[in-house]
C-alpha positions in Angstrom: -116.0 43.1 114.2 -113.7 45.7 113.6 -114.5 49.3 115.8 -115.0 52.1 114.0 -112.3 53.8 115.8 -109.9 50.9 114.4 -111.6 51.7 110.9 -111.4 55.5 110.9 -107.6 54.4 111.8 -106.9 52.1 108.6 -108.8 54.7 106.5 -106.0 57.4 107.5 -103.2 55.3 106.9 -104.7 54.1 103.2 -105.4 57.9 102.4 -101.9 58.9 103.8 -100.3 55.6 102.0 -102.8 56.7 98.6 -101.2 60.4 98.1 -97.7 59.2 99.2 -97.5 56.8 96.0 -99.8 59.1 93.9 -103.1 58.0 94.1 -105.4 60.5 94.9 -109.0 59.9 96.1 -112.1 59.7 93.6 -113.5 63.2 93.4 -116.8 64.1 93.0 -117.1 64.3 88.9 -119.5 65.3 86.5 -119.4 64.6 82.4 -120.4 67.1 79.7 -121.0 65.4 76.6 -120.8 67.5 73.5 -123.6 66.4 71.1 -124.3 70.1 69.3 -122.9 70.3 66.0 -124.3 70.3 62.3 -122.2 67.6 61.6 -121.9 69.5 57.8 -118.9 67.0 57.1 -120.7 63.5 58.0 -123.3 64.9 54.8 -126.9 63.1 55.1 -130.2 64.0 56.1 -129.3 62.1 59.7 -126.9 63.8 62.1 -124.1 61.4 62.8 -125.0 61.0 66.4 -128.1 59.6 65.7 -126.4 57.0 63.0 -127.6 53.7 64.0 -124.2 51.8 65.4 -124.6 47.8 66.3 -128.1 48.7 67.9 -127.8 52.2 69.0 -127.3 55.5 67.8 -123.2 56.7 68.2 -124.4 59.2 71.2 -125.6 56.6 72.8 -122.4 54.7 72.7 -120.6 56.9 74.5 -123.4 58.5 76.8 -123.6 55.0 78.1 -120.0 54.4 78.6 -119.8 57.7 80.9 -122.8 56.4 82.9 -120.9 52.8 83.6 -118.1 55.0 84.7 -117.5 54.5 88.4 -115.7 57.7 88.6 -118.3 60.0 86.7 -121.4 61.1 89.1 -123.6 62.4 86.6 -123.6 63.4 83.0 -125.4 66.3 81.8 -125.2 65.9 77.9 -125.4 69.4 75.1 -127.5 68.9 72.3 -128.7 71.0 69.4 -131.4 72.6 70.0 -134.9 71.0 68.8 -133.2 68.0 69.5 -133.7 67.4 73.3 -137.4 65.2 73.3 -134.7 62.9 71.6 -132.6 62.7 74.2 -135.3 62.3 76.7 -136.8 59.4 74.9 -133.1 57.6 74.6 -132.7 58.0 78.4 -135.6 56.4 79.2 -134.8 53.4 76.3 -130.9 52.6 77.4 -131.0 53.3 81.3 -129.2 56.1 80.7 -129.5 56.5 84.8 -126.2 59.3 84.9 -127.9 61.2 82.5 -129.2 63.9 84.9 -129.7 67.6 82.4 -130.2 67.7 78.5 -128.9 71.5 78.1 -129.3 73.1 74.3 -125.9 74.2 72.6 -124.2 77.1 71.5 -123.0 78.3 68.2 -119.6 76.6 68.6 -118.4 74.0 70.3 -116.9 76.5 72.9 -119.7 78.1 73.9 -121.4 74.4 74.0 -119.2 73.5 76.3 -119.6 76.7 78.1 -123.3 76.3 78.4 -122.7 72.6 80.3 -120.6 74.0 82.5 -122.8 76.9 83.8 -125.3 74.0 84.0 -123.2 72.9 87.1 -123.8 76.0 88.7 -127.2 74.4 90.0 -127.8 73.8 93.5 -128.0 69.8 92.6 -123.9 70.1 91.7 -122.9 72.2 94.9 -120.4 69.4 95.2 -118.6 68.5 91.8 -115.7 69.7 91.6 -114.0 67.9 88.2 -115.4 67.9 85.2 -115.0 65.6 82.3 -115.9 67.1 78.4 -116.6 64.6 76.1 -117.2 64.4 72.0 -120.7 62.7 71.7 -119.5 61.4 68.5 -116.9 59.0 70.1 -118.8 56.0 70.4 -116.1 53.6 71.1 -114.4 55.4 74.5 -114.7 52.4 77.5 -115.8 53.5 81.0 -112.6 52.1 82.0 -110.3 55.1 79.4 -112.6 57.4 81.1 -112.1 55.8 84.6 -108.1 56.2 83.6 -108.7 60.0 82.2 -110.3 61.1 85.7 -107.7 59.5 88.0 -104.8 61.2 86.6 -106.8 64.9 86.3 -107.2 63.8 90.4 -103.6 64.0 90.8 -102.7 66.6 88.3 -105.3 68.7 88.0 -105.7 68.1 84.0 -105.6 65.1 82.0 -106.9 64.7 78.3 -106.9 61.6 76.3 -104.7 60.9 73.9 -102.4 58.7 71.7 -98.8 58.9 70.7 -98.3 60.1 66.8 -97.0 57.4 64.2 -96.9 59.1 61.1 -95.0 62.7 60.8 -97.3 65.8 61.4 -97.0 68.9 59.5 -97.4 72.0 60.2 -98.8 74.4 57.5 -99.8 77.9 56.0 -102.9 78.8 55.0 -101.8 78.0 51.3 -101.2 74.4 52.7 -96.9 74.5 52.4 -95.2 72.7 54.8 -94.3 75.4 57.4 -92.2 73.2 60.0 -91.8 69.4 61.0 -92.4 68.3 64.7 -90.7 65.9 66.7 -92.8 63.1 66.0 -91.0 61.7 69.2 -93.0 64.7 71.1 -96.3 64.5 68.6 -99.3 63.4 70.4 -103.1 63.6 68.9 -105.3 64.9 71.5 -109.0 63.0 71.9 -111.8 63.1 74.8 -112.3 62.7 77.5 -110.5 66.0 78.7 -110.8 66.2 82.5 -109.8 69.3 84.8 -110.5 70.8 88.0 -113.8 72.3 87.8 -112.5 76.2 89.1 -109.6 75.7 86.9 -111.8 75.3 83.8 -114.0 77.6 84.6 -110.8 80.0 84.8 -109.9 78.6 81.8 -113.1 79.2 79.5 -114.1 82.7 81.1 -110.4 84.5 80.3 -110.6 83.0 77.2 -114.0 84.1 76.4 -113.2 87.7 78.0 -109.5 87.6 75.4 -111.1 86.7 72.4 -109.4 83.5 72.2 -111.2 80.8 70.2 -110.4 77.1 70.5 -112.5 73.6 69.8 -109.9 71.6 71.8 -110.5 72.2 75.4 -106.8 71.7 76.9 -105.9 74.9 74.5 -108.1 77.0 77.0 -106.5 75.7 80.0 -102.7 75.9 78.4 -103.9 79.2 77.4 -103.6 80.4 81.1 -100.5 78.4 81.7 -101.2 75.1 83.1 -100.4 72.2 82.4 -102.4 68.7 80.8 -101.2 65.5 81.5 -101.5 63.1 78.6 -103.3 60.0 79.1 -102.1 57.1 76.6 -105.5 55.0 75.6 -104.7 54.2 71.6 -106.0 55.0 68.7 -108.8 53.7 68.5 -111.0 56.3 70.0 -112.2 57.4 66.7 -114.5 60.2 66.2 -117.4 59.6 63.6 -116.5 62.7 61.3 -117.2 60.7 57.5 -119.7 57.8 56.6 -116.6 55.4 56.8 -115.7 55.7 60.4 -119.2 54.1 61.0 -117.8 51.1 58.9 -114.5 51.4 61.0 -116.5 51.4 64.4 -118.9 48.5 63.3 -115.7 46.2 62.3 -114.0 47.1 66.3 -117.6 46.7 68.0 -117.9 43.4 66.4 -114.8 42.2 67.2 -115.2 42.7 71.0 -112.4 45.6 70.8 -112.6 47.9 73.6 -110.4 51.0 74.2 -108.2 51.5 77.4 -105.2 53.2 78.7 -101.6 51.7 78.1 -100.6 49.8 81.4 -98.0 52.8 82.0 -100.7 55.5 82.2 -102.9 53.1 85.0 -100.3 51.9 87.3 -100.0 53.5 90.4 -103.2 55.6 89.4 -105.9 53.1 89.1 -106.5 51.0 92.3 -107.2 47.5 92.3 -106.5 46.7 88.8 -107.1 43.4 89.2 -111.1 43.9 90.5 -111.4 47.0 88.0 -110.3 44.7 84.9 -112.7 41.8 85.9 -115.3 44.6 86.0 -114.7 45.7 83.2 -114.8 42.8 81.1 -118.7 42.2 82.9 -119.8 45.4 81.8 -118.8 44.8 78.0 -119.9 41.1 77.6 -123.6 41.8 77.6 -122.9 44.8 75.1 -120.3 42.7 72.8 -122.4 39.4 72.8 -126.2 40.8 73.1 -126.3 44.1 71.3 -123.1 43.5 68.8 -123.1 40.3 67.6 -126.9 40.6 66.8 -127.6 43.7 66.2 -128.2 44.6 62.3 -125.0 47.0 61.9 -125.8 47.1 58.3 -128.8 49.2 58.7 -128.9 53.0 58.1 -131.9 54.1 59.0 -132.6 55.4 62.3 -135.8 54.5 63.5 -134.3 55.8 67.0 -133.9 59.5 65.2 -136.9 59.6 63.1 -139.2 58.1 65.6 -138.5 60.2 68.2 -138.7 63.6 65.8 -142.6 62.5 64.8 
């Protein structure tokens, strides 16, 4: 039996050996998930997070997938307001166990943000010190893209998902004429999870509240102070429900048994134990993919989940 002198020894050397190659420790980390808006372009009398999705409605999707996390802590999750009983009730129905504050939103997505965060000012989060902000209405992000997403803001500071362009992006006036043409070589389209230092955030959103500056992407704020995000690569396929289609789009991948992760290049050297992590993985998805996909009724459209729980 090894003495715990001996093990305080080998747990030097591995931390020493972690931050030499790159990989830095798990940090305490909390996730906001962003589940405020009016979701005017989605159309409909149900609000697209509450769209029933193989089983479950889209928040749910992705509120589970940050509680399977083994890097995220707890999850406090923003909601409109009115809407929080719901959120109680679907914690208590999926084992939502992460799921730790239901705070009401602001009047953008900025200020819903902001109210998550000064959530974390509670005694019960004295120790996170990342924080991971999430869309609510990204139902197909894997606990192992957020898992990839948290290990690089460890050793950066800032990390956003994200996916490399393919088709050319535009830039234009506000009469829509092409003003200039990016490097699509350089073109990347930003998605969530965005995770940063928790002080540096904070930074962030404060200066940019006290300037006046007004952003729904997250990394704007923090490249608004000049620092930087390091771009995590986990596909395309992290769609975010915005028309009655990309519920179609994210039946057909659930079905299929797709799951979204990082490209090899963005986990080596940053996730440990790939080989563990991947086998874990594939566990915590075959019970959703064979139980809840395959026979789930994904052609249904009305929520008994939403209107149930607004009676």
């Amino acid at each position: 039996m090894m003495k715990e002198s001996s093990r305080q020894y080998f747990k030097n050397v591995s931390e020493t050996l972690r931050t030499v190659i790159g990989i830095e420790s798990r940090k305490p980390t909390a996730a906001i998930v962003v589940a405020a808006g009016s979701a005017i372009r989605f159309g409909g009398d149900i609000p697209k997070q509450f769209m029933p999705l193989c089983g479950m409605p889209v928040v749910v999707h992705a509120l589970r997938a940050f509680c399977q996390s083994i890097y995220i802590d707890t999850v406090i999750c923003v909601v409109r307001p009115g809407d929080e009983a719901i959120y109680e009730e679907y914690k208590e129905k999926f084992s939502l166990d992460k799921l730790s504050r239901i705070v009401s939103g602001g009047d953008s997505r900025q200020m819903s943000v902001l109210k998550g965060i000064e959530a974390l000012s509670e005694k019960q989060y004295k120790d996170i010190s990342f924080v991971a902000i999430a869309d609510g209405a990204r139902p197909l992000i894997s606990p192992q893209a957020i898992d990839a997403c948290c290990m690089s803001a460890y050793r950066f500071g800032a990390s956003t998902a994200a996916y490399r362009a393919t088709d050319t992006i535009k830039l234009a006036d506000k009469h829509s004429f092409i003003e200039s043409t990016p490097d699509r070589n350089v073109s990347w389209h930003a998605t969530t999870p965005q995770v940063f230092n928790l002080n540096l955030y904070r930074a962030a959103a404060y200066s940019s509240l006290e300037e006046g500056f007004i952003s729904t992407d997250d990394n704007a704020l923090v490249e608004h102070i000049n620092r930087q995000v390091k771009l995590v690569d986990i596909g395309p396929y992290n769609i975010k429900i915005t028309r009655p289609e990309d519920i179609i789009i994210a039946e057909a991948l659930l079905k299929s048994g797709f799951t979204v992760t990082a490209e090899e290049s963005d986990t080596e050297n940053i996730l440990p134990d790939s080989e563990n992590l991947n086998a874990s993985y594939k566990n915590r998805n075959k019970n959703l993919n064979s139980a809840e996909v395959e026979n789930a009724d994904c052609d249904e459209r009305k929520s008994a989940q939403y209107t149930g729980a607004k009676q």
